[in-house]
C-alpha angles and dihedrals in degrees: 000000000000088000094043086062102038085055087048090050086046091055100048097080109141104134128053132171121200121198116217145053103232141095089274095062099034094059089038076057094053098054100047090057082068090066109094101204088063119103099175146012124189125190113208111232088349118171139236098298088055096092094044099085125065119277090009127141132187104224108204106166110193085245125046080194100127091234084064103046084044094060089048108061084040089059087036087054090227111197098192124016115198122201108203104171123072089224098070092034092058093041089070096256097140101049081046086056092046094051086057090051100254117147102241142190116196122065139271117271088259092056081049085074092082092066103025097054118040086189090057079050109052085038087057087053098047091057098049103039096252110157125253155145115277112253144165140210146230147159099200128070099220091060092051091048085052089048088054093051097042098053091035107207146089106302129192100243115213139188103216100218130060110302107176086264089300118086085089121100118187098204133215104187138020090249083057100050089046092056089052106058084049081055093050095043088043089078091250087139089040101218095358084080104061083101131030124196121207117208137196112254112255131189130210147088112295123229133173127235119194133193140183117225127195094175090273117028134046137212121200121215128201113282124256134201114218129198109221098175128091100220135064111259077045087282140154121039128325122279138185086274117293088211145338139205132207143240086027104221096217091078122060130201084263101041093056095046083057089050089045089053085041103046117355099055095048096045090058092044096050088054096058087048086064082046091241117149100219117195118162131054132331108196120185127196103206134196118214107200142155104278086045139280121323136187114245105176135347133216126201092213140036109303126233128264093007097063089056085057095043096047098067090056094056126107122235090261085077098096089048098051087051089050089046093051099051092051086052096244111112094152086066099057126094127251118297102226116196122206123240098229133103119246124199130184131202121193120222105202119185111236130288087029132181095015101046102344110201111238129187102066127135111242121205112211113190083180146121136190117228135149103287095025116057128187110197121183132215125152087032134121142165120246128201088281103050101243121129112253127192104247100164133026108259092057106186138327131239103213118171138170132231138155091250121037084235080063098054105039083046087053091043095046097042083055105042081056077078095055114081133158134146117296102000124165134185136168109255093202094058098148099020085140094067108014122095099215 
C-alpha cells in the first residue's frame, strides 16, 4: 500500500520552480517543458528567453531575500525546486528550503563544498583514493610564492573559493605563476581568495562526467567536452566555458563504467562518510593523461556550457528522475532514456567578456527552437519596448542535434549567422576535437 502511494506522489509533478537566470537553467527549463505531466515551470529570476518555451514563467519576486523566494514557491505550490547555480547552493538556500518542507535537488550547503572550496575538494580525494593532480594550500601569499620557488616549474594557480569559473590560471611559465597568486591575494575573487591552492601541472584532453544523486544512488549521464578558453586554439584566459559537445567521444561505455567505479562511487561514498546526504549533481573535470584520468576540479550542479548540450539528449523521464532524487527515491523513477544524436553548443559573449563585459545592446534573434535547434538564453533581458538586450556577458547559446557532430556544428553555426548584436563574439572551432572539417 505504502508503494502504491509513494508511485502515485512521484507521478503527481505539475509545478517546478528553477532558480537562476543563465543558459543552465534556461535549457533545464526547456526540457522539462517536454514532460507532460508538467503544468508550470517558473525560472527565478529567469531572463528574457524564459517565456519563450511552452509552459515557462519568469518568477521575479520584489525581493531575492530567500524568505521571499521560500513563500513563493509555498503559495505557488511548487512540487520540485531546482537550484541550478553553485552561489545559492553553497549559501546554504536548499537546506533553508528543506527546513521549510520544500522537495529539493541540489545539495546542502555541506555537499556545496565539493564545488566552494577546492581545498575541501582535493582533501575529499585524498581520502578516497580519488586521482588527482598533487597540490598544496595556503592562505598567505609569501608561502605561495616559497612553494613556487621550492618545486620550480610552471603551477596551476587557484583561488579556493567560487570564482564564477575563473579564478582559475593555467600558467605557462614561473613568472606567470608568480603574477597569479599576486592577482589572487590581490582580492580580484573577493572571498574565493582567502585561501589559494597550487597544483601540479597536468596534461591531457579534458572531459566531463556527470552523475545524479539521490543520497544513495547515482545516475550517470553521457560525457561532454567543454571549452573553457576565450580564444580560438583554446587560447587566451579562462572563461565560464565559450561552447560544449556531447557525448563526448574520448570516453567510451566502458570506459565510463571504470570512472564511475573511479571517481563517481567513492565520492559518494566518501560523502556519506562525512554523513552528508547528498541530492543534486555531481559533476567531475577530468584530466585524461598519460598516467590515467584525474579529477581536476569538481561542481556540485550542471556545468555551463556542458548542461545546455546535454539537455537536448534526455528522454522525457527526465523531470521524473530529478523529482525522484530529491525525494530520495531513485529506485522508484523511470528509465532515463538518452537520445542518439549528437548536440553541439556554441556561446554567444558580449564584448569585452569575461574581464568588463559591455551590457544594453539590442539583440536581434531570426531563430527558432525546435527539436533539433535550440536557442537558450542567458545575459539577456526585456526592456519597456520588448526588444532583447544584452544584460551579462555569455549572452545565449546556439545548441543543435545531428547524427553526426559535423552535422550539428554545421546546423548551430548556420543558425547563430542569424543572431547579430553589438559587440558579439563567439569561438568559431567549437568541436575541433571531433569535427572533420
Amino acid at each position: 500500500m505504502t508503494k502504491n502511494k509513494n508511485h502515485e506522489e512521484l507521478s503527481e509533478l505539475k509545478r517546478v520552480l528553477i532558480i537562476g537566470s543563465g543558459g543552465r537553467e534556461n535549457s533545464i527549463a526547456w526540457a522539462l517543458s517536454k514532460n507532460n505531466s508538467i503544468e508550470q515551470i517558473y525560472v527565478c529570476p529567469g531572463n528574457g528567453g524564459t517565456a519563450n518555451f511552452e509552459k515557462c514563467f519568469s518568477l521575479k519576486p520584489k525581493s531575492e531575500d530567500e524568505k521571499t523566494i521560500i513563500f513563493e514557491c509555498q503559495r505557488l505550490k511548487i512540487d520540485l525546486v531546482i537550484i541550478g547555480p553553485e552561489v545559492p547552493l553553497a549559501d546554504g538556500l536548499a537546506n533553508k528550503m528543506r527546513e521549510a518542507g520544500l522537495t529539493v535537488f541540489g545539495p546542502c550547503r555541506d555537499g556545496a563544498l565539493l564545488e566552494a572550496s577546492k581545498e575541501w575538494a582535493k582533501a575529499l580525494m585524498i581520502e578516497n583514493n580519488i586521482p588527482t593532480a598533487r597540490y598544496w594550500s595556503t592562505g598567505s601569499e609569501e608561502k605561495a610564492l616559497e612553494i613556487l620557488q621550492r618545486f620550480n616549474q610552471p603551477l596551476v594557480i587557484k583561488a579556493d573559493g567560487l570564482a564564477a569559473g575563473k579564478g582559475v590560471t593555467v600558467c605557462e611559465t614561473i613568472e606567470q605563476s608568480k603574477e597569479a597568486i599576486k592577482e589572487v591575494f590581490s582580492g580580484k575573487f573577493g572571498c574565493a581568495a582567502n585561501k589559494i591552492i597550487l597544483e601540479e601541472k597536468i596534461e591531457g584532453p579534458e572531459v566531463s562526467i556527470f552523475a545524479l544523486c539521490d543520497g544513495e544512488k547515482l545516475i550517470v549521464l553521457p560525457p561532454a567536452q567543454d571549452h573553457k578558453r576565450l580564444l580560438e586554439g583554446d587560447k587566451g584566459p579562462n572563461t565560464g566555458g565559450m561552447g560544449a559537445y556531447a557525448p563526448a567521444l574520448l570516453i567510451n561505455e566502458k570506459d565510463l563504467k571504470d570512472l564511475t567505479e573511479l571517481v563517481l562511487i567513492p565520492t559518494l561514498n566518501g560523502l556519506k562518510r562525512k554523513k552528508i546526504n547528498y541530492i543534486g549533481v555531481i559533476y567531475a573535470g577530468l584530466m585524461l593523461t598519460s598516467s590515467g584520468p584525474k579529477v581536476i576540479e569538481f561542481n556540485c550542479r550542471f556545468g555551463d556550457p556542458e548542461c545546455q548540450a546535454l539537455m537536448p539528449l534526455m528522454g522525457e523521464e527526465f523531470a521524473s528522475v530529478l523529482f525522484a532524487c530529491a525525494r530520495g527515491e531513485l529506485e522508484k523513477a523511470p528509465k532515463l532514456s538518452f537520445a542518439s544524436s549528437c548536440s553541439a553548443c556554441i556561446v554567444a559573449t558580449s564584448k569585452g567578456y569575461p574581464e568588463s563585459p559591455k551590457k544594453g545592446d539590442k539583440i536581434n534573434i531570426n531563430v527558432e527552437s525546435n527539436s533539433s535547434l535550440q536557442v537558450f538564453h542567458a545575459g539577456t533581458t526585456i526592456d519597456e519596448s520588448e526588444n532583447i538586450i544584452t544584460s551579462g556577458g555569455r549572452v545565449l547559446s546556439v545548441v543543435a542535434q545531428g547524427e553526426s557532430f559535423d552535422e550539428a556544428f554545421d546546423l548551430a553555426y548556420s543558425n547563430l549567422k542569424k543572431i547579430n548584436f553589438d559587440g558579439m563574439y563567439f569561438r568559431r572551432d567549437i568541436g575541433y576535437q571531433v569535427r572533420d572539417n
